[in-house]
C-alpha positions in Angstrom: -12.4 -70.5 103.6 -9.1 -70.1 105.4 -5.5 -70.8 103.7 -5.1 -74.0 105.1 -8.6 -75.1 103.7 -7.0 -74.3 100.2 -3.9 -75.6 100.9 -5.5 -78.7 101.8 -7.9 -78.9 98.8 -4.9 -77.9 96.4 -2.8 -81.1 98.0 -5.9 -83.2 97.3 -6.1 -82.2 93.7 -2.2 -82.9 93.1 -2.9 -86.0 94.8 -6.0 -86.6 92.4 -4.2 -85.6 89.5 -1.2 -87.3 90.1 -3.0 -90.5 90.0 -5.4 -89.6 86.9 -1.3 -89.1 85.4 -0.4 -92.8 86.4 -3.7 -94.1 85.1 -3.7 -92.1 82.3 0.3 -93.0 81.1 -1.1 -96.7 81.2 -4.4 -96.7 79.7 -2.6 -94.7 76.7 0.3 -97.5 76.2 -2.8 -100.3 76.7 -4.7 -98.3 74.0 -1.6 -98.5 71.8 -0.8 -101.9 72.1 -4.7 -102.5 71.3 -4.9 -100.5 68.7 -1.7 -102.4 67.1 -3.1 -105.6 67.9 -6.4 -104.7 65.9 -4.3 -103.5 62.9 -2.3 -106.7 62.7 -5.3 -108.9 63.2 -7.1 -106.8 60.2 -4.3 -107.0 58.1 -3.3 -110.8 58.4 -6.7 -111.3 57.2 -6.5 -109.8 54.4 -3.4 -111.0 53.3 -4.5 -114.4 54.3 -7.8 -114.0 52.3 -5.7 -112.8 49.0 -3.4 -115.7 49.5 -6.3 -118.2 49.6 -7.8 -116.5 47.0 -4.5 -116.2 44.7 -3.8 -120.4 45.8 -7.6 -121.5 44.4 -6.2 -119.7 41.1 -2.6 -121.0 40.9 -0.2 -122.6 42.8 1.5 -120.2 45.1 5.3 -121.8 45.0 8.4 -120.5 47.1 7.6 -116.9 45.6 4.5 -116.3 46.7 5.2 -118.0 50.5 7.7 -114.8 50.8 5.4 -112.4 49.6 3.1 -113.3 52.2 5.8 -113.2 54.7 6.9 -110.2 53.6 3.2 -108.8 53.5 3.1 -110.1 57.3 6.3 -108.1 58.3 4.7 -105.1 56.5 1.8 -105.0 58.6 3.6 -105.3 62.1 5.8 -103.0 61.4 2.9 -100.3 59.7 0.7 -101.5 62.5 2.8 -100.5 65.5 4.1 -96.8 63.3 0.5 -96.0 63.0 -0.6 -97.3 66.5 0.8 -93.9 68.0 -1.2 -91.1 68.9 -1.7 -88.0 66.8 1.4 -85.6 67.4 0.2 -82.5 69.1 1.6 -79.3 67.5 2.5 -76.3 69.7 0.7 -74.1 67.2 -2.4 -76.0 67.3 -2.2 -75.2 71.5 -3.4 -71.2 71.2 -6.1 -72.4 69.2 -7.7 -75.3 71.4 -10.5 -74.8 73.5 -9.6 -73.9 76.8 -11.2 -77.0 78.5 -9.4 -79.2 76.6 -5.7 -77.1 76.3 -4.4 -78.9 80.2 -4.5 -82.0 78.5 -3.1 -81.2 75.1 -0.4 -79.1 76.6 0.7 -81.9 78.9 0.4 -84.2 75.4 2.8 -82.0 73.8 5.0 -81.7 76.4 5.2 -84.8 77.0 6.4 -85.6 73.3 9.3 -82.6 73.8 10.1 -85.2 76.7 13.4 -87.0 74.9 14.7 -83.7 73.6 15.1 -82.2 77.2 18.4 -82.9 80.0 17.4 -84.8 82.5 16.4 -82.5 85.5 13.9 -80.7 83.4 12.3 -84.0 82.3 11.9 -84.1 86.3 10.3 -80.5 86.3 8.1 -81.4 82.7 6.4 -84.6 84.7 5.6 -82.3 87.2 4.2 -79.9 85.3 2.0 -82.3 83.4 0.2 -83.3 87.1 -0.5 -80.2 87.6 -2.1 -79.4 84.3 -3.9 -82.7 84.8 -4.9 -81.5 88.6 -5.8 -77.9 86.3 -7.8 -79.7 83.7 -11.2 -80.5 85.5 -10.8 -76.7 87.2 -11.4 -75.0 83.9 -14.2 -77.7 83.6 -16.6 -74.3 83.6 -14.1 -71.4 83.0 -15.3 -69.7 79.9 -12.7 -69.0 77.0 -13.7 -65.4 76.7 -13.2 -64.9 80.8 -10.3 -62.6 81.2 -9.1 -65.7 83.8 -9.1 -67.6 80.7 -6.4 -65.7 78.9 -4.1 -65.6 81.7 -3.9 -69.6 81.7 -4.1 -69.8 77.7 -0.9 -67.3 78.0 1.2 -69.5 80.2 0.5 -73.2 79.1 -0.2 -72.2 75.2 2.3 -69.7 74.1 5.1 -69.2 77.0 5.4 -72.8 78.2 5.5 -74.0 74.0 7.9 -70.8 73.6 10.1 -72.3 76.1 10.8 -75.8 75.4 10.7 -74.8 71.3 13.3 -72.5 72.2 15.4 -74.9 74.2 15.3 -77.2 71.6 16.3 -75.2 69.0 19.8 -74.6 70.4 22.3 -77.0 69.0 23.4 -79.4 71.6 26.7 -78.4 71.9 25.7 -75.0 72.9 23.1 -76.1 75.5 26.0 -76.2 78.4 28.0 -73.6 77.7 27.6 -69.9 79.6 27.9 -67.4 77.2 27.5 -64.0 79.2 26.1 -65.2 82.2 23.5 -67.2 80.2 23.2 -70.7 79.8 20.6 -72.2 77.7 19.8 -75.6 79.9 19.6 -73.2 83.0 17.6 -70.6 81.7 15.1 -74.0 80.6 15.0 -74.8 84.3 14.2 -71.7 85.9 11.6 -71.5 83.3 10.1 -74.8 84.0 10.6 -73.9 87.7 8.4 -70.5 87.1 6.0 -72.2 85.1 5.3 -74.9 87.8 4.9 -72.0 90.3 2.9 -69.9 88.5 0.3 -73.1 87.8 0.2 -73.6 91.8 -1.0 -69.9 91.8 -3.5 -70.2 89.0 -5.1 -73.4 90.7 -5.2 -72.5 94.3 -6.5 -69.2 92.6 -9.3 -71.6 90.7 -9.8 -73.5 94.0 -10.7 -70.3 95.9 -12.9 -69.0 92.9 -11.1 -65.6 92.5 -10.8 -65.2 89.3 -10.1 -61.6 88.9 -7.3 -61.8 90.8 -6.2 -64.7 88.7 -7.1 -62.6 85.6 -5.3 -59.1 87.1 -2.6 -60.3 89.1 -0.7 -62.8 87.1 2.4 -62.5 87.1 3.0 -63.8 83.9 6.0 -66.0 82.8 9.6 -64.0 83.2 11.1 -65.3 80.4 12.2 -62.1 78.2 15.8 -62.1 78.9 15.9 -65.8 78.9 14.1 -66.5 76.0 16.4 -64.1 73.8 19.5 -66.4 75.3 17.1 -69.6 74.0 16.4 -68.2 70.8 
């Protein structure tokens, strides 16, 4: 298969995956507003049962009307805080099977989202297509290949190490150059490395070589920058 040939099928997979993103974005708000929806429904019903119930025994009066508006209010609002997905911890990442850790990495990631300036939010989207584009090539990677490892060591511990570290500099610090190192840059180039290195790993997947995937990484730079982050 000649470069171009990968470069083409490597395209088509962004392409691919950049969609599957899109369609994936809305079918999780869809299943959040459903799963809202089915909460309030449930719990109207019971309150409504109760209040039928508690009228058959005794007149409700002006007291009990608010409790059951209150009881309605209570059950929006614990409807649409219990609605949301799971939170994925970063810590959970090293241990999640390696079939499944593209799409829990770009779940997390996506949750670090608000904490991050604005340019690497541009870089973390980008990322997160390419570890859905990355997701259906480890479809048949086994976790004890030494291929395996390499992408478990980027998008489990380095990526997480990164963003963790990033946000754990206070925010006035986050601008400000303290001997040639500033923590909002030192973010971006590592965003920018791991995006690069995840082009390698896939066109490396696309060709099938994984022992130069698993031998030739390159790894994540990050040593000097993630002292300056920590």
């Amino acid at each position: 298969m000649s470069a171009d040939d990968v470069l083409n099928r490597a395209e088509a997979a962004l392409e691919r995956a950049r969609t599957r993103d899109v369609r994936r974005r809305l079918n999780k708000g869809a299943a959040r507003v459903k799963r809202a929806v089915k909460y309030v429904v449930i719990g109207m019903a019971a309150i409504l049962l109760v209040a039928i119930i508690w009228g058959m025994v005794t007149p409700i009066g002006v007291t009990g009307v608010l409790a059951v508006m209150l009881a309605f209010m209570t059950v929006i609002v614990l409807s649409v805080l219990f609605s949301h997905e799971p939170e994925v911890r970063s810590t959970a990442l090293v241990q999640t099977p390696i079939k499944a850790l593209p799409d829990q990495t770009a779940r997390w990631l996506d949750q670090q989202r608000i904490l991050l300036p604005a340019r690497a939010q541009r870089l973390a989207d980008g990322i997160g297509v390419k570890l859905a584009a990355l997701g259906p090539q480890l479809a048949t990677l086994d976790d004890r290949e030494p291929a395996a490892a390499e992408v478990r060591r980027l998008i489990a511990t380095e990526l997480p190490e990164l963003v963790s570290g990033y946000a754990r500099v206070p925010d006035a610090l986050r601008r400000v150059d303290t001997d040639g190192m500033m923590p909002e840059r030192q973010l971006i180039n590592g965003l920018n490395v791991v995006d690069a290195e995840l082009s390698r790993m896939s066109e490396a997947l696309a060709r099938g070589d994984l022992e130069k995937l698993a031998t030739q990484g390159k790894y994540l730079e990050l040593k000097y920058q993630g002292e300056g982050l920590g």
